[in-house]
CHARMM-style PDB file with segment names, atoms N, HN, CA, C and O in Angstrom:
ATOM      1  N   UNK     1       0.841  -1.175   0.000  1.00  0.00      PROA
ATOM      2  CA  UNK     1       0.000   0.000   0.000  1.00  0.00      PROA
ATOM      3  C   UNK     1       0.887   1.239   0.000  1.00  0.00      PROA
ATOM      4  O   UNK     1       1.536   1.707   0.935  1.00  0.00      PROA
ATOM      5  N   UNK     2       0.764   1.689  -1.323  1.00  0.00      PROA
ATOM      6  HN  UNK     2       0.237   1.309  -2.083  1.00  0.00      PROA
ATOM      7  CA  UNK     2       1.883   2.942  -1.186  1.00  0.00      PROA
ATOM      8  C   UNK     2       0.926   4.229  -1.455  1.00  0.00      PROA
ATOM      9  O   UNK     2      -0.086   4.276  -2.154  1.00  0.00      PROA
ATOM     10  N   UNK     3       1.726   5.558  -0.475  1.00  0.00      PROA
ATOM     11  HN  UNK     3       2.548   5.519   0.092  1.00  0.00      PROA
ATOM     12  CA  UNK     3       1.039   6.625  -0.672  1.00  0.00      PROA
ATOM     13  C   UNK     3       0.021   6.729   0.678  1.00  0.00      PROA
ATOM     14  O   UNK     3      -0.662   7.719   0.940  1.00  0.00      PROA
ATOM     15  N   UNK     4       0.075   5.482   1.474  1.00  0.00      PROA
ATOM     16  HN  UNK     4       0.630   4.678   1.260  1.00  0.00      PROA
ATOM     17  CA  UNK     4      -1.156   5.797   2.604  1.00  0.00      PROA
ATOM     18  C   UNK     4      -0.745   6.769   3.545  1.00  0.00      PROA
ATOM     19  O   UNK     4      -1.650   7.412   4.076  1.00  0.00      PROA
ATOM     20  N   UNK     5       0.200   6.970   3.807  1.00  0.00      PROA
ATOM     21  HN  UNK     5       0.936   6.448   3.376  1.00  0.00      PROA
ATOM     22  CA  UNK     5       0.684   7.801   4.578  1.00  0.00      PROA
ATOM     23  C   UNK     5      -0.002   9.320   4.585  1.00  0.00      PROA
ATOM     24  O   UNK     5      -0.402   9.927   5.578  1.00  0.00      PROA
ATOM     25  N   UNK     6      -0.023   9.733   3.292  1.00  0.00      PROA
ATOM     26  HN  UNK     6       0.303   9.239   2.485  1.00  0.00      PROA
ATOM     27  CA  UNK     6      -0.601  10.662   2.910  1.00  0.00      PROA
ATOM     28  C   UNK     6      -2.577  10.790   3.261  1.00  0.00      PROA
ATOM     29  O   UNK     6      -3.312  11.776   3.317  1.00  0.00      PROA
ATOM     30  N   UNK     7      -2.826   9.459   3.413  1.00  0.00      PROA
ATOM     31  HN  UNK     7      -2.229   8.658   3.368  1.00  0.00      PROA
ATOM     32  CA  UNK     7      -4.604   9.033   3.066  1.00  0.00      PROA
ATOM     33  C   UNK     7      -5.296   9.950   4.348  1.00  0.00      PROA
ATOM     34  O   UNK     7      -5.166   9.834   5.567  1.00  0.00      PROA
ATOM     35  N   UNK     8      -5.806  10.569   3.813  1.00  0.00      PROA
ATOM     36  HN  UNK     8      -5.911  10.664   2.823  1.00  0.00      PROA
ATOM     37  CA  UNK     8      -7.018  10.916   4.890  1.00  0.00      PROA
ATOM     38  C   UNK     8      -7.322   9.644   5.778  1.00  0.00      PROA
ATOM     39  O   UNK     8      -7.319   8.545   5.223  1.00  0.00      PROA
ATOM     40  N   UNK     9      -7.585   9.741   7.132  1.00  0.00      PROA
ATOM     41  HN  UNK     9      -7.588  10.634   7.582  1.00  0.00      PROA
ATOM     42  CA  UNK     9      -8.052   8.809   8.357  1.00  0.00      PROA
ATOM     43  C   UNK     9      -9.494   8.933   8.515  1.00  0.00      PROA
ATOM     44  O   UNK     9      -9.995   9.374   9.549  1.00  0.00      PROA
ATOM     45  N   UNK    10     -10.332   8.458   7.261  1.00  0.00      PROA
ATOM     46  HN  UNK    10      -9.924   8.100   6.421  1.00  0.00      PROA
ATOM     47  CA  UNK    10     -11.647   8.456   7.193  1.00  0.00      PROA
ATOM     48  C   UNK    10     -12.284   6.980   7.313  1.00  0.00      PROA
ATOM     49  O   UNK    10     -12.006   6.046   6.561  1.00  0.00      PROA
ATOM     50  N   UNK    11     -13.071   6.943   8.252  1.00  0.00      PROA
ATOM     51  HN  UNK    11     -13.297   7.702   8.863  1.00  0.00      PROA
ATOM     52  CA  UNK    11     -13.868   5.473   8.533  1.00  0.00      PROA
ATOM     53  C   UNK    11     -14.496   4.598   7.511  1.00  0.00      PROA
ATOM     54  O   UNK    11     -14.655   3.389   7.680  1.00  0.00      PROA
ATOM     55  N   UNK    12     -14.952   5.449   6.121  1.00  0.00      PROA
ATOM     56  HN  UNK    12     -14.823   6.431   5.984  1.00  0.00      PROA
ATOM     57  CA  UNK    12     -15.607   5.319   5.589  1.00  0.00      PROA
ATOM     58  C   UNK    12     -14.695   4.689   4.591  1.00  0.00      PROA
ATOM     59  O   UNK    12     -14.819   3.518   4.233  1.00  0.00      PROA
ATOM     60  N   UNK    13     -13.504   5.743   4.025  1.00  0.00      PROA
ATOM     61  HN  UNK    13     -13.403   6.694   4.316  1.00  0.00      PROA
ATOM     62  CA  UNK    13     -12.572   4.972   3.371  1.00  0.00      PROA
ATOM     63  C   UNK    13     -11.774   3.436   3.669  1.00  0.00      PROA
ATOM     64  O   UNK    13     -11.370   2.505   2.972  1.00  0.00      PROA
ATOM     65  N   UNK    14     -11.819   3.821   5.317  1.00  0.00      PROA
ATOM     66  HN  UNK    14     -12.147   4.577   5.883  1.00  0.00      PROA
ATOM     67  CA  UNK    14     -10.916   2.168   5.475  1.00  0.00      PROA
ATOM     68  C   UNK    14     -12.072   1.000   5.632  1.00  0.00      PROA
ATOM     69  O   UNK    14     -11.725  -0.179   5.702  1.00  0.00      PROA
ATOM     70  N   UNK    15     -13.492   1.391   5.684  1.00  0.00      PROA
ATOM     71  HN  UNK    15     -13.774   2.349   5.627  1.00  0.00      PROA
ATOM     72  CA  UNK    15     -14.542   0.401   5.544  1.00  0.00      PROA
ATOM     73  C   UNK    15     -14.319   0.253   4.113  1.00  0.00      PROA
ATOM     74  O   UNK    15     -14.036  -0.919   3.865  1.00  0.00      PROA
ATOM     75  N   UNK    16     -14.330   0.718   3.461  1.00  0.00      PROA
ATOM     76  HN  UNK    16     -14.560   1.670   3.663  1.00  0.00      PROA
ATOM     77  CA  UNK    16     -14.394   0.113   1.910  1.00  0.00      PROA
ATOM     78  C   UNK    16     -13.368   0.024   1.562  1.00  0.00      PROA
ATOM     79  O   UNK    16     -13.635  -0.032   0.361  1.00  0.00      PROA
ATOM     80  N   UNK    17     -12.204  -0.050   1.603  1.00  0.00      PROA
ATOM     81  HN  UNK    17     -11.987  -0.005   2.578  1.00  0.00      PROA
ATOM     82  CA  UNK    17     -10.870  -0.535   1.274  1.00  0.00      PROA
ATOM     83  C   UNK    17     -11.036  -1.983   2.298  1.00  0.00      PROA
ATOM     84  O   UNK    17     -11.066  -3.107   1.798  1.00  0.00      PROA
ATOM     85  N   UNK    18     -11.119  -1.774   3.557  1.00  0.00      PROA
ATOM     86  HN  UNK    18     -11.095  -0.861   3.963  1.00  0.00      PROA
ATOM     87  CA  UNK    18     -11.319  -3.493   3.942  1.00  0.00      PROA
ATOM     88  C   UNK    18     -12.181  -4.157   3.678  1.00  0.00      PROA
ATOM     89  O   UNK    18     -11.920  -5.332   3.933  1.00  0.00      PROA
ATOM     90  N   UNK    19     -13.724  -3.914   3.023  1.00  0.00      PROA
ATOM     91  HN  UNK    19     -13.936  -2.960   2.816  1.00  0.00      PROA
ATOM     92  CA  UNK    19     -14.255  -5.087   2.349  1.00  0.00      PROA
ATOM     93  C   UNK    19     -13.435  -5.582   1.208  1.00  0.00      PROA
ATOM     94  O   UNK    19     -13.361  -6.808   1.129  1.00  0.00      PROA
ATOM     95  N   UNK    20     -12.653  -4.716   0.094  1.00  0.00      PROA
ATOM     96  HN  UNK    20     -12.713  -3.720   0.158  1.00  0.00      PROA
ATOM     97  CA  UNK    20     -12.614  -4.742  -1.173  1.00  0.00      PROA
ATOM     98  C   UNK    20     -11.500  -5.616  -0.977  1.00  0.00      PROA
ATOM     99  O   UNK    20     -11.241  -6.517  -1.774  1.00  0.00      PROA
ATOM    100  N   UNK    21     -10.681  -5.333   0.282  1.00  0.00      PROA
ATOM    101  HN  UNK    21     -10.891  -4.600   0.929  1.00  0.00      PROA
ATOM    102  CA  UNK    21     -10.015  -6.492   0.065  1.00  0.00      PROA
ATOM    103  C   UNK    21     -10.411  -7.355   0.857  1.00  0.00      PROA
ATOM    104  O   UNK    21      -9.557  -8.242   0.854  1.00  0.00      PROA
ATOM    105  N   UNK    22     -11.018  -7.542   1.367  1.00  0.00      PROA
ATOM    106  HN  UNK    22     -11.711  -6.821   1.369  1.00  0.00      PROA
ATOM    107  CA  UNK    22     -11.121  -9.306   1.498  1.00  0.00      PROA
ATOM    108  C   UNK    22     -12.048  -9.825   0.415  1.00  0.00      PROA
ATOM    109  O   UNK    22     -12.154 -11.042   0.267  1.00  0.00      PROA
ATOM    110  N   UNK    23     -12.795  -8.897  -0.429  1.00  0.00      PROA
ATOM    111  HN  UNK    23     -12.709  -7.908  -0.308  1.00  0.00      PROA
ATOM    112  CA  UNK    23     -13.331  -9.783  -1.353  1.00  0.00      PROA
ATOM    113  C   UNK    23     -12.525 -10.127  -2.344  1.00  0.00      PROA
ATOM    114  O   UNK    23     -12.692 -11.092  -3.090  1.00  0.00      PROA
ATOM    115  N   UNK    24     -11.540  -9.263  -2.378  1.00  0.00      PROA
ATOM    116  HN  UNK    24     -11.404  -8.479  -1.773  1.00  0.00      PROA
ATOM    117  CA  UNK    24     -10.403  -9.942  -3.306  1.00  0.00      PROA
ATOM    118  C   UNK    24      -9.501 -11.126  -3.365  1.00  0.00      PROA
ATOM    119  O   UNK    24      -9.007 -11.838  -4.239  1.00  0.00      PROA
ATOM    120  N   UNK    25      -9.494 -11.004  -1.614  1.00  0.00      PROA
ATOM    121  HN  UNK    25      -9.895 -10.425  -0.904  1.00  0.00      PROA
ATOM    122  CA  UNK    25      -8.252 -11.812  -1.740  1.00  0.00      PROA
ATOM    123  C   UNK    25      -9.348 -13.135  -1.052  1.00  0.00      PROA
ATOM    124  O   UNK    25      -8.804 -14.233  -1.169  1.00  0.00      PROA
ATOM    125  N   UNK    26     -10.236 -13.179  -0.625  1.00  0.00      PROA
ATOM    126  HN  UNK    26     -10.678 -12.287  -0.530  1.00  0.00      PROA
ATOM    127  CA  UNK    26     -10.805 -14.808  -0.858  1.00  0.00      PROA
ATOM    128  C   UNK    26     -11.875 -14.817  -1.594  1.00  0.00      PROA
ATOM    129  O   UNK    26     -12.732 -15.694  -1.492  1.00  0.00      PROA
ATOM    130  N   UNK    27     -11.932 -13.918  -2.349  1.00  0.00      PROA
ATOM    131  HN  UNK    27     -11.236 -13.206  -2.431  1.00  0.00      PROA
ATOM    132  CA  UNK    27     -13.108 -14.405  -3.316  1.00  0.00      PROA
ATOM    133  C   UNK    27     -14.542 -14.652  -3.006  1.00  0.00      PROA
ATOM    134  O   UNK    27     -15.177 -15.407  -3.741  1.00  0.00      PROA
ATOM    135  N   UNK    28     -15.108 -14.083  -1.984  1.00  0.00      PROA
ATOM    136  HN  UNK    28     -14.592 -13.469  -1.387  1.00  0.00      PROA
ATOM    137  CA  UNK    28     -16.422 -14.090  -0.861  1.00  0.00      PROA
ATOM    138  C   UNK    28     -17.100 -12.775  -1.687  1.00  0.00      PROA
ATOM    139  O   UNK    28     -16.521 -11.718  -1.934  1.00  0.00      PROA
ATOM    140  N   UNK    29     -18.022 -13.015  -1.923  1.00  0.00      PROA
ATOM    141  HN  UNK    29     -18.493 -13.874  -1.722  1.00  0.00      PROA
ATOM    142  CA  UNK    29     -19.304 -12.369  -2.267  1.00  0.00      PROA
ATOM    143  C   UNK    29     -19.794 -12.037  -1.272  1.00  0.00      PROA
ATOM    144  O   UNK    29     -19.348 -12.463  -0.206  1.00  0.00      PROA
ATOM    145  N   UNK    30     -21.073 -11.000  -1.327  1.00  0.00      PROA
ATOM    146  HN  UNK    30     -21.435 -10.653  -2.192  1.00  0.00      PROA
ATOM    147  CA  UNK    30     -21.948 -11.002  -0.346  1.00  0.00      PROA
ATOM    148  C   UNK    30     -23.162 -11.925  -0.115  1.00  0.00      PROA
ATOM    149  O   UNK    30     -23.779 -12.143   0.929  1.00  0.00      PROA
ATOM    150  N   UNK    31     -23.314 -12.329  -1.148  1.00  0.00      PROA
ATOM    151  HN  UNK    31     -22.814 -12.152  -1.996  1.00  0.00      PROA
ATOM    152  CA  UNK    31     -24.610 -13.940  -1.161  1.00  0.00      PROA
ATOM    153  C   UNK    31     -23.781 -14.561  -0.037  1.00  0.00      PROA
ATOM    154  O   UNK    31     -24.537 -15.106   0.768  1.00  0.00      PROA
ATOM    155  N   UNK    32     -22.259 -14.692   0.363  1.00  0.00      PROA
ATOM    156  HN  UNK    32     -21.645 -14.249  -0.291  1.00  0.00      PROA
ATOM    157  CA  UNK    32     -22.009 -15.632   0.949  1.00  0.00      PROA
ATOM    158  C   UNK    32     -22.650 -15.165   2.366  1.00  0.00      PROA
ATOM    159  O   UNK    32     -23.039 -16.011   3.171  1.00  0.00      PROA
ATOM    160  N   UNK    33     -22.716 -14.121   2.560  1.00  0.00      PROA
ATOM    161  HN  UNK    33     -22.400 -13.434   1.906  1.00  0.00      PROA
ATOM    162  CA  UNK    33     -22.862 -13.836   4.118  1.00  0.00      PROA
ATOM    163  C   UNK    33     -22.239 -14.278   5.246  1.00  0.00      PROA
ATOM    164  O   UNK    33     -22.859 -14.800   6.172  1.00  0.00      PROA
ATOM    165  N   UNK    34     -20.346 -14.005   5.235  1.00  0.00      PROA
ATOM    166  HN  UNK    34     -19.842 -13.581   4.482  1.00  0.00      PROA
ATOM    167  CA  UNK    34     -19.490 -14.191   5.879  1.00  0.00      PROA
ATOM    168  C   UNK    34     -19.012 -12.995   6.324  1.00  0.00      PROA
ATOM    169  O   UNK    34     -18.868 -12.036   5.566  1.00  0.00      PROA
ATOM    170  N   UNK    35     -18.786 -12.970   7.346  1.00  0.00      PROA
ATOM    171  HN  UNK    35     -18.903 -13.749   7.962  1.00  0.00      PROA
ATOM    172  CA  UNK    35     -18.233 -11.640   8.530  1.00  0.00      PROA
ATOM    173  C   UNK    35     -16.714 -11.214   8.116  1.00  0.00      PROA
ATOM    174  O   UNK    35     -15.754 -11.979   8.208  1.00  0.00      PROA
ATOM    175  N   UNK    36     -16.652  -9.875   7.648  1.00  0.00      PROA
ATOM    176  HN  UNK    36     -17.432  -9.254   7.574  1.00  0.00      PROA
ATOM    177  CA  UNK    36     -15.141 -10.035   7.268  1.00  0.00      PROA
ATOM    178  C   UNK    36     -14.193 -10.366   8.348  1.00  0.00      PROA
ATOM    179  O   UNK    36     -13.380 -11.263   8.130  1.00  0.00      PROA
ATOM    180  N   UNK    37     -14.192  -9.817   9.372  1.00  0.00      PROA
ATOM    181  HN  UNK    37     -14.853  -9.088   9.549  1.00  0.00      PROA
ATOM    182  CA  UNK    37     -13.445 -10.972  10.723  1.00  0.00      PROA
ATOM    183  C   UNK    37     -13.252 -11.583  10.514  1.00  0.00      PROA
ATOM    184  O   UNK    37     -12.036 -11.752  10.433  1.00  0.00      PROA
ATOM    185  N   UNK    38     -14.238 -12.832  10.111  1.00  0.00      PROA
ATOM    186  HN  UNK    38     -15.226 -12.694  10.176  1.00  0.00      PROA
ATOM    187  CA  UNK    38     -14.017 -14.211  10.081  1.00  0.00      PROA
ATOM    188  C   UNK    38     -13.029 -14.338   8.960  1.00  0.00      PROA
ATOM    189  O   UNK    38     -11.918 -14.726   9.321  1.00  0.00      PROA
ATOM    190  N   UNK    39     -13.146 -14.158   7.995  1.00  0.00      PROA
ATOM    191  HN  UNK    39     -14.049 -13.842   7.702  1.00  0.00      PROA
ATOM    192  CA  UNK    39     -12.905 -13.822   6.865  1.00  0.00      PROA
ATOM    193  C   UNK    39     -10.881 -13.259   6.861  1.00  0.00      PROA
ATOM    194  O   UNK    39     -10.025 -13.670   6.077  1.00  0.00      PROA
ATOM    195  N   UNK    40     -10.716 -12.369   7.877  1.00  0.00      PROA
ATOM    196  HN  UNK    40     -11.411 -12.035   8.514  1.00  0.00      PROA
ATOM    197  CA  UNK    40      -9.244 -12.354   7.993  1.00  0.00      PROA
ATOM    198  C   UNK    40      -8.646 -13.456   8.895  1.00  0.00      PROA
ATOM    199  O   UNK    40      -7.536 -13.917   8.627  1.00  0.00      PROA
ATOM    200  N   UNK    41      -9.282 -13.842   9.846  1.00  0.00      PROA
ATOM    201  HN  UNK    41     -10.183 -13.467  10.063  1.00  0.00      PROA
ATOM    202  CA  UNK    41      -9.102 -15.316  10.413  1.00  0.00      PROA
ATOM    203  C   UNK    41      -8.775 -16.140   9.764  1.00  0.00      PROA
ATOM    204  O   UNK    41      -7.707 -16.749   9.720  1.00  0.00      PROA
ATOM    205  N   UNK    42      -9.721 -16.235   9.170  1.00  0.00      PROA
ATOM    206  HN  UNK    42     -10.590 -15.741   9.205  1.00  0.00      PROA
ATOM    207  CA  UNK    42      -9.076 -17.783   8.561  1.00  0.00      PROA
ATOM    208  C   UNK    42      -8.045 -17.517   7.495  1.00  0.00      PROA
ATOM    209  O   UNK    42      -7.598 -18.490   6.886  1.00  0.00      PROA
ATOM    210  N   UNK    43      -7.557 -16.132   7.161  1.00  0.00      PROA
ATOM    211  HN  UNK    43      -7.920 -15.342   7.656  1.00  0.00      PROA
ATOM    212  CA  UNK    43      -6.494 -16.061   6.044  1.00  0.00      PROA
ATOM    213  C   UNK    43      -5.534 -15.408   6.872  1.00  0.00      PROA
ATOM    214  O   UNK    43      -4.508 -15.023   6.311  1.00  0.00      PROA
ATOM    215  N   UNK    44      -5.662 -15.209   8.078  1.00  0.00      PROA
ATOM    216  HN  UNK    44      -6.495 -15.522   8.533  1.00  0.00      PROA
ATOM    217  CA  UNK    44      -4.339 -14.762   8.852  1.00  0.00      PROA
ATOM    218  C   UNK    44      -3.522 -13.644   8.654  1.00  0.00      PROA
ATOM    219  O   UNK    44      -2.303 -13.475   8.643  1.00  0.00      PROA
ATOM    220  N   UNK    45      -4.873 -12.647   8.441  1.00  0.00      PROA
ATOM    221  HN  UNK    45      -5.864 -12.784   8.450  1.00  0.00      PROA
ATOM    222  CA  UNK    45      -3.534 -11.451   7.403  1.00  0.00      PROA
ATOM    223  C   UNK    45      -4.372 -10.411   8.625  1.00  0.00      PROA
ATOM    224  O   UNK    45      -5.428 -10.900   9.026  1.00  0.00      PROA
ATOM    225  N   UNK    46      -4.036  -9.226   9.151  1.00  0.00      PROA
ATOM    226  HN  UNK    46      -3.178  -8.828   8.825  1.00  0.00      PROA
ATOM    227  CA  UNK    46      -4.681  -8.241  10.031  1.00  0.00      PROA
ATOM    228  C   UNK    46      -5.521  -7.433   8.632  1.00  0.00      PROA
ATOM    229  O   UNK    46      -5.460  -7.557   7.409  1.00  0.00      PROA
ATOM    230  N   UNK    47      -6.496  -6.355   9.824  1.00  0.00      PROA
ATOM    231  HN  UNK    47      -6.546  -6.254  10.818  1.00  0.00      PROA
ATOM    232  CA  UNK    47      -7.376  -5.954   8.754  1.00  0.00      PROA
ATOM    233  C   UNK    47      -6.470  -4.468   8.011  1.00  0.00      PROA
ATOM    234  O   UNK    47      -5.372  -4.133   8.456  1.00  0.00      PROA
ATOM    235  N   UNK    48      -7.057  -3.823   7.016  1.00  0.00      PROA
ATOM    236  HN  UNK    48      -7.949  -4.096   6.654  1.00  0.00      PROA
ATOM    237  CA  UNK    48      -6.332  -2.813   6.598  1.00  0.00      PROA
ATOM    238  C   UNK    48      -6.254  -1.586   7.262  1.00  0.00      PROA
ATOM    239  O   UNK    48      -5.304  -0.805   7.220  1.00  0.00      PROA
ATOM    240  N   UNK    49      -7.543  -1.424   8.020  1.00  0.00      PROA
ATOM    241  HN  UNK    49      -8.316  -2.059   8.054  1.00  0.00      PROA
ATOM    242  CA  UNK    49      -7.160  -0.259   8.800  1.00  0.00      PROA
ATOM    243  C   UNK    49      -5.886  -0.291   9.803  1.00  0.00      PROA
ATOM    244  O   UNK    49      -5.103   0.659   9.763  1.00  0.00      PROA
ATOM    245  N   UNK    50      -5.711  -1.127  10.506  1.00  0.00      PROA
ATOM    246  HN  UNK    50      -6.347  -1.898  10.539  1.00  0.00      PROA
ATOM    247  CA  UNK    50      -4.710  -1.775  10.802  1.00  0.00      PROA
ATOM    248  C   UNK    50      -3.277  -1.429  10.340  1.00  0.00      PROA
ATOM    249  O   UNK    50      -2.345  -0.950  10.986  1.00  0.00      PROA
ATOM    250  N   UNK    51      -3.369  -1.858   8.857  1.00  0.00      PROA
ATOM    251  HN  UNK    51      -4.126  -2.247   8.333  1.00  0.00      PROA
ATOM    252  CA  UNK    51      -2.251  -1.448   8.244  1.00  0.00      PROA
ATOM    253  C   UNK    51      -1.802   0.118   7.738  1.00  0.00      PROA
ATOM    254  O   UNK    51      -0.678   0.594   7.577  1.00  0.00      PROA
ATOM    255  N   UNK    52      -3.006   0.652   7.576  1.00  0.00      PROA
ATOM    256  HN  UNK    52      -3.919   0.266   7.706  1.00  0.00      PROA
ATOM    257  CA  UNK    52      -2.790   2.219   7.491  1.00  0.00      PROA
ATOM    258  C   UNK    52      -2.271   2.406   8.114  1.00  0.00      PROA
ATOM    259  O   UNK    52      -1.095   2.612   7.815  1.00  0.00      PROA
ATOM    260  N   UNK    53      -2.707   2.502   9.590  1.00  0.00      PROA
ATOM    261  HN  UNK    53      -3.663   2.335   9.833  1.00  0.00      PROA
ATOM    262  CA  UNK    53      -2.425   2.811  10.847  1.00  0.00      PROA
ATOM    263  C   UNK    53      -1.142   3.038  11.209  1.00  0.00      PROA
ATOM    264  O   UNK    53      -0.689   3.950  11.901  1.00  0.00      PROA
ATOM    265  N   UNK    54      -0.407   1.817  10.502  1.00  0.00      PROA
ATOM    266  HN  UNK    54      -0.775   1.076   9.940  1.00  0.00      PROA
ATOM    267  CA  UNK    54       1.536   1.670  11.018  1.00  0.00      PROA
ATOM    268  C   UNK    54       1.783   2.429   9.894  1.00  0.00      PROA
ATOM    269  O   UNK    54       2.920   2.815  10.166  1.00  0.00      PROA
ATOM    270  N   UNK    55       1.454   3.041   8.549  1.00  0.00      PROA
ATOM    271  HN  UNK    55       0.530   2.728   8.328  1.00  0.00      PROA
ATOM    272  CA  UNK    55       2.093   3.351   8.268  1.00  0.00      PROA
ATOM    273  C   UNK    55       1.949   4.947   8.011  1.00  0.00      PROA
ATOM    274  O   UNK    55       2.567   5.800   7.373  1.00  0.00      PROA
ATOM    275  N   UNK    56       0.730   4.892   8.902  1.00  0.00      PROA
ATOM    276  HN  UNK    56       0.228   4.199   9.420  1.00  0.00      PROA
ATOM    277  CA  UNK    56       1.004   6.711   9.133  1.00  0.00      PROA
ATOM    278  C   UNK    56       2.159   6.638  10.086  1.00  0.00      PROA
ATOM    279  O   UNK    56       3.269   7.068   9.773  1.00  0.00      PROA
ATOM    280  N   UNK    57       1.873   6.041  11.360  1.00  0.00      PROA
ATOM    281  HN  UNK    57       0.971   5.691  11.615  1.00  0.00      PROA
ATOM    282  CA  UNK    57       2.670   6.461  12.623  1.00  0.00      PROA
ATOM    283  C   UNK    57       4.291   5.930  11.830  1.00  0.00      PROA
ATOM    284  O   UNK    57       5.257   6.599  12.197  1.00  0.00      PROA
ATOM    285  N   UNK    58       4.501   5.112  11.089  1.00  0.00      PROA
ATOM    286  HN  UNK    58       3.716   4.568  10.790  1.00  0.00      PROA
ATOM    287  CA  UNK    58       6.285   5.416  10.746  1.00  0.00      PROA
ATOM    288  C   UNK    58       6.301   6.005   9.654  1.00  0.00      PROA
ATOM    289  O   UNK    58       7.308   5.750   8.994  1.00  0.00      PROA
ATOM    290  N   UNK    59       5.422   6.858   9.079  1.00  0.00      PROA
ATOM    291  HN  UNK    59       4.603   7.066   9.615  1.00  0.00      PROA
ATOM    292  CA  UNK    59       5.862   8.436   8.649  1.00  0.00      PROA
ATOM    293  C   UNK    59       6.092   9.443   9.460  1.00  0.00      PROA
ATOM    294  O   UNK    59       7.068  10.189   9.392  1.00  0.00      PROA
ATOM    295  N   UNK    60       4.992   9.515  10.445  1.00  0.00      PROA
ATOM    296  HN  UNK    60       4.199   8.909  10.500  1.00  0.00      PROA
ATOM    297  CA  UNK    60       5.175  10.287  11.345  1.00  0.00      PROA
ATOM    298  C   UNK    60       6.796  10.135  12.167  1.00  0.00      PROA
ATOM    299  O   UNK    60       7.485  11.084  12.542  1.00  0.00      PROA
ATOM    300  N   UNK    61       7.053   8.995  12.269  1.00  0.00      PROA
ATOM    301  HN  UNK    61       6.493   8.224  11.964  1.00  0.00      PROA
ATOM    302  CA  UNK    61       8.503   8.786  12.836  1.00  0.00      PROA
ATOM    303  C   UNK    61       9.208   9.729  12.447  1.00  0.00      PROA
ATOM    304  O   UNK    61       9.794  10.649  13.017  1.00  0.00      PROA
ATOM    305  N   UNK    62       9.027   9.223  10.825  1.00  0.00      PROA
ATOM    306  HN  UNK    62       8.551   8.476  10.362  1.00  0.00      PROA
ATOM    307  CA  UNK    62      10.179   9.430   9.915  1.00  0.00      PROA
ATOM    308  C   UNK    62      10.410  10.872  10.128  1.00  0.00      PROA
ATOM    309  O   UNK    62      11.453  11.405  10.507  1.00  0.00      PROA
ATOM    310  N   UNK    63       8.974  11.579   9.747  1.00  0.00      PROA
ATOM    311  HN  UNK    63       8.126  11.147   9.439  1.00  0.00      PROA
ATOM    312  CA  UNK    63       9.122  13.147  10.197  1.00  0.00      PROA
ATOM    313  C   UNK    63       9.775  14.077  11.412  1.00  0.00      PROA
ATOM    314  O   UNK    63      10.330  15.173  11.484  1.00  0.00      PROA
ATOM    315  N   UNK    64       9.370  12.960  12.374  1.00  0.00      PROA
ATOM    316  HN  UNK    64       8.919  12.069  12.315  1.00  0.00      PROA
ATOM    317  CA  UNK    64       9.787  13.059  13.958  1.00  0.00      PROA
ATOM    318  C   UNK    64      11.745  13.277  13.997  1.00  0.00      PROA
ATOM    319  O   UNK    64      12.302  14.288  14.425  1.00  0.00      PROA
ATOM    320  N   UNK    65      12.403  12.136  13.478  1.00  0.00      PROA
ATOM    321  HN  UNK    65      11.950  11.315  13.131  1.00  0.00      PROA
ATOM    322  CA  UNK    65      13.237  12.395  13.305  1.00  0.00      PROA
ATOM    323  C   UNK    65      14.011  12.891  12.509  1.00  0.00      PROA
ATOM    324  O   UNK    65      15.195  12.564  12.598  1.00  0.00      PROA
ATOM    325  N   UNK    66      13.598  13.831  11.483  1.00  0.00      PROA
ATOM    326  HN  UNK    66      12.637  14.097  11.410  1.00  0.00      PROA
ATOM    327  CA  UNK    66      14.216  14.268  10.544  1.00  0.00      PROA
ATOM    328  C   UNK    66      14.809  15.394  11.086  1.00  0.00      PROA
ATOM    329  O   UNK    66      14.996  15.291  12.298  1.00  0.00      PROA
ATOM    330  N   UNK    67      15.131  16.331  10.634  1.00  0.00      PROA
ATOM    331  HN  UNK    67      14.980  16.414   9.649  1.00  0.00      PROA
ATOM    332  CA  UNK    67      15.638  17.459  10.913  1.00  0.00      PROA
ATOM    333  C   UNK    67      14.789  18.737  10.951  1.00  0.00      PROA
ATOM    334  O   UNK    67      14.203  19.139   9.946  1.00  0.00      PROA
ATOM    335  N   UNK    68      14.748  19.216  11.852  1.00  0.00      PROA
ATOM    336  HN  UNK    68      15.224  18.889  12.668  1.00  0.00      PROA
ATOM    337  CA  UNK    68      14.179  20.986  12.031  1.00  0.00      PROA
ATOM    338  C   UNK    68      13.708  21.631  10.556  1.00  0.00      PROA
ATOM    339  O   UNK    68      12.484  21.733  10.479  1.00  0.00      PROA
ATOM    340  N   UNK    69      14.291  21.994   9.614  1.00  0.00      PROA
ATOM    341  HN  UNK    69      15.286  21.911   9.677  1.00  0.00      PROA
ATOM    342  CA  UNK    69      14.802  22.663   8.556  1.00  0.00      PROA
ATOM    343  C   UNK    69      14.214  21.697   7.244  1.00  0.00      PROA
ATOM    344  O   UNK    69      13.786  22.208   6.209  1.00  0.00      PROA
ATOM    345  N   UNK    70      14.289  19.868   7.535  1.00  0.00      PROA
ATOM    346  HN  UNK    70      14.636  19.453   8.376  1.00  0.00      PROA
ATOM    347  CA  UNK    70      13.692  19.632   6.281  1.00  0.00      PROA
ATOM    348  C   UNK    70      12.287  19.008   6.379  1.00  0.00      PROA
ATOM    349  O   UNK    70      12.195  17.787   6.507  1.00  0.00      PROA
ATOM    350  N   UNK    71      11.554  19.526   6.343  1.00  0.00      PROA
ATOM    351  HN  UNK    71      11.628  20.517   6.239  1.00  0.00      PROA
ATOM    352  CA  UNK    71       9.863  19.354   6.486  1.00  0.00      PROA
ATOM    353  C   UNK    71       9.674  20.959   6.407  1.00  0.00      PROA
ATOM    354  O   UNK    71       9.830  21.666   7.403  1.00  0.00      PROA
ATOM    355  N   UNK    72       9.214  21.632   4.742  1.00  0.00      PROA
ATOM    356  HN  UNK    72       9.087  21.058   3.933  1.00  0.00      PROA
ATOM    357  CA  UNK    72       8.310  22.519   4.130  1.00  0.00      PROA
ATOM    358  C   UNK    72       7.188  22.922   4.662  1.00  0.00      PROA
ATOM    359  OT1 UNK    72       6.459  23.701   4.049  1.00  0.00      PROA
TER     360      UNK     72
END
């Protein structure tokens, strides 16, 4: 996921970025009527908000430790 760093922290966006992927990556419809929970369970991967999440805060690092002078 590149560029999240930048993503707005909207509920709405990481609800529909985490259905889209789990319908991607197991192939679950909504006829199936499976809980996406369940759904990262059994594929063992955390959900995406999740993953935003780390990669605001190690931008934010990154920013944290940069220097005074380089952050515009």
């Amino acid at each position: 996921m590149y560029g999240v760093e930048y993503c707005p922290a909207i509920k709405e966006v990481g609800t529909r970025l985490s259905v889209m992927e789990t319908n991607c990556t197991a192939g679950v419809t909504r006829m199936d009527r499976i809980r996406n929970h369940a759904i990262l369970q059994k594929l063992g991967v955390a959900p995406i908000a999740d993953k935003m999440r780390e990669a605001r805060l190690r931008w934010y690092d990154h920013v944290l430790r940069g220097k005074e002078d380089s952050v515009r």
